[in-house]
DOMARFI-194800 format. One record per residue (C-alpha): x negated, y negated, z; residue in three letters. Coordinates in steps of 0.2 Angstrom, whole numbers, padded with zeros to 4 digits, always signed. Layout:
residues N
XYZALA...
***
This chain:
residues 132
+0000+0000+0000UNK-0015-0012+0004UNK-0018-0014-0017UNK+0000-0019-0018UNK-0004-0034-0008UNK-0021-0038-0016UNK-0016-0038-0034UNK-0001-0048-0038UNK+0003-0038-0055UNK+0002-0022-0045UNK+0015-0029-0033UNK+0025-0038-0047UNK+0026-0019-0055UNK+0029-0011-0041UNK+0043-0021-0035UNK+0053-0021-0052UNK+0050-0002-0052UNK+0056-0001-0034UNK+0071-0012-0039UNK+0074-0004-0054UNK+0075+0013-0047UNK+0086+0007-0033UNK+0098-0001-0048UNK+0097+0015-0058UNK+0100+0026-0044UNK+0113+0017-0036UNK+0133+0018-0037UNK+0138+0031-0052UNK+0155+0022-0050UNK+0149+0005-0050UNK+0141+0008-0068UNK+0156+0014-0075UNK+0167+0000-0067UNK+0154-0015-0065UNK+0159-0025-0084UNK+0142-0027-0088UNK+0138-0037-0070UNK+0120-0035-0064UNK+0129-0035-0045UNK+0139-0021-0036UNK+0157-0029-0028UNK+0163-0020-0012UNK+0176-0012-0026UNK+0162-0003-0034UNK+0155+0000-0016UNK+0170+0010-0009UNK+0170+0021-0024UNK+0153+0028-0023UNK+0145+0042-0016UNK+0136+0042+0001UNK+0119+0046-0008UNK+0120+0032-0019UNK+0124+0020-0006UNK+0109+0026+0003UNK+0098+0024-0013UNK+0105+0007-0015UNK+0101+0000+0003UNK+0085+0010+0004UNK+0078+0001-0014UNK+0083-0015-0006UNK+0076-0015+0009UNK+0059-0009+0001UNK+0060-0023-0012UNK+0061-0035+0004UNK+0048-0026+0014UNK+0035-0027+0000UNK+0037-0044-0003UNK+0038-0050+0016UNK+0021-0041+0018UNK+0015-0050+0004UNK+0020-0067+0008UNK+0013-0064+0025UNK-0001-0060+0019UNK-0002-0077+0009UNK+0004-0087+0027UNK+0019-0093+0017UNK+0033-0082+0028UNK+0043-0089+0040UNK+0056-0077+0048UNK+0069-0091+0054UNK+0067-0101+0036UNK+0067-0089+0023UNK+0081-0077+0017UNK+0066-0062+0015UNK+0060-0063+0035UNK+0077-0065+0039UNK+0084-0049+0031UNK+0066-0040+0038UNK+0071-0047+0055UNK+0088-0040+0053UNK+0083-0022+0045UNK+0068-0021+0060UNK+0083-0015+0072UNK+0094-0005+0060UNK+0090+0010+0049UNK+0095+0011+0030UNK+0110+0024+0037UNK+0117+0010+0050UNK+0115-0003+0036UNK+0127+0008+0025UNK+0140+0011+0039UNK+0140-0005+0044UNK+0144-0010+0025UNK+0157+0003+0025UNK+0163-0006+0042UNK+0166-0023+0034UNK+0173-0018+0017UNK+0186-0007+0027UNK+0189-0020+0040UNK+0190-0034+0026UNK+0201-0026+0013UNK+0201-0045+0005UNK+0183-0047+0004UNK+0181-0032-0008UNK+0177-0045-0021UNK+0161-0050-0010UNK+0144-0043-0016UNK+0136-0029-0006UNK+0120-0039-0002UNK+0133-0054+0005UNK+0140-0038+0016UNK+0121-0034+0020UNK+0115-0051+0025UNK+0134-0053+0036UNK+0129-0038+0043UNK+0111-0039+0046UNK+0108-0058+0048UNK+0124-0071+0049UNK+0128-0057+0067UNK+0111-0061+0072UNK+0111-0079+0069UNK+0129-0083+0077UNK
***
């Protein structure tokens, strides 16, 4: 991983990949239903499998997690200023499981929010709680 944060091409590579493969790997539904939109609604959501929820959350939280360690390792990362240490603050205390369950949790308790991105659940869940 330390190359990754050396070699800004490696990291540029390694984050599309990362994100790519989270994208791919993510929703079956969503990419049958999704209209040509490069972002899954809470519709799309609640009609996919378990796995693919996981691989969704999972490809984002890596994507955050390589770039938070390499801003840091630039100085430019502040966790109360930037949307990047905020959703690494907010995913330091909840595993990629919890963060699908409490996505789950808010599309089923706001039945008229299903409209809402999932990363707008996400950053509800993991950073507007913590922030409140």
């Amino acid at each position: 991983m330390t190359i990754l944060f050396h070699h800004g091409k490696l990291l540029a590579c390694a984050t599309a990949l990362a994100l790519g493969l989270a994208l791919t790997s993510a929703a079956p539904a969503a990419a049958d239903t999704a209209g040509g939109r490069t972002y899954i609604t809470g519709t799309e959501w609640q009609r996919s499998a378990e796995r693919s929820k996981l691989a969704y959350v999972l490809g984002i939280a890596d994507l955050m997690s390589a770039e938070y360690a390499f801003q840091s390792a630039r100085g430019g990362l502040s966790n109360s200023r930037s949307a990047i240490g905020r959703l690494h603050a907010g995913f330091s205390d909840v595993s990629v499981t919890d963060a699908v369950a409490g996505i789950d949790a808010f599309y089923t308790e706001n039945p008229d929010k299903l409209d809402q991105t999932v990363i707008e659940a996400l950053w509800i869940i993991l950073v507007k709680e913590d922030t409140q």
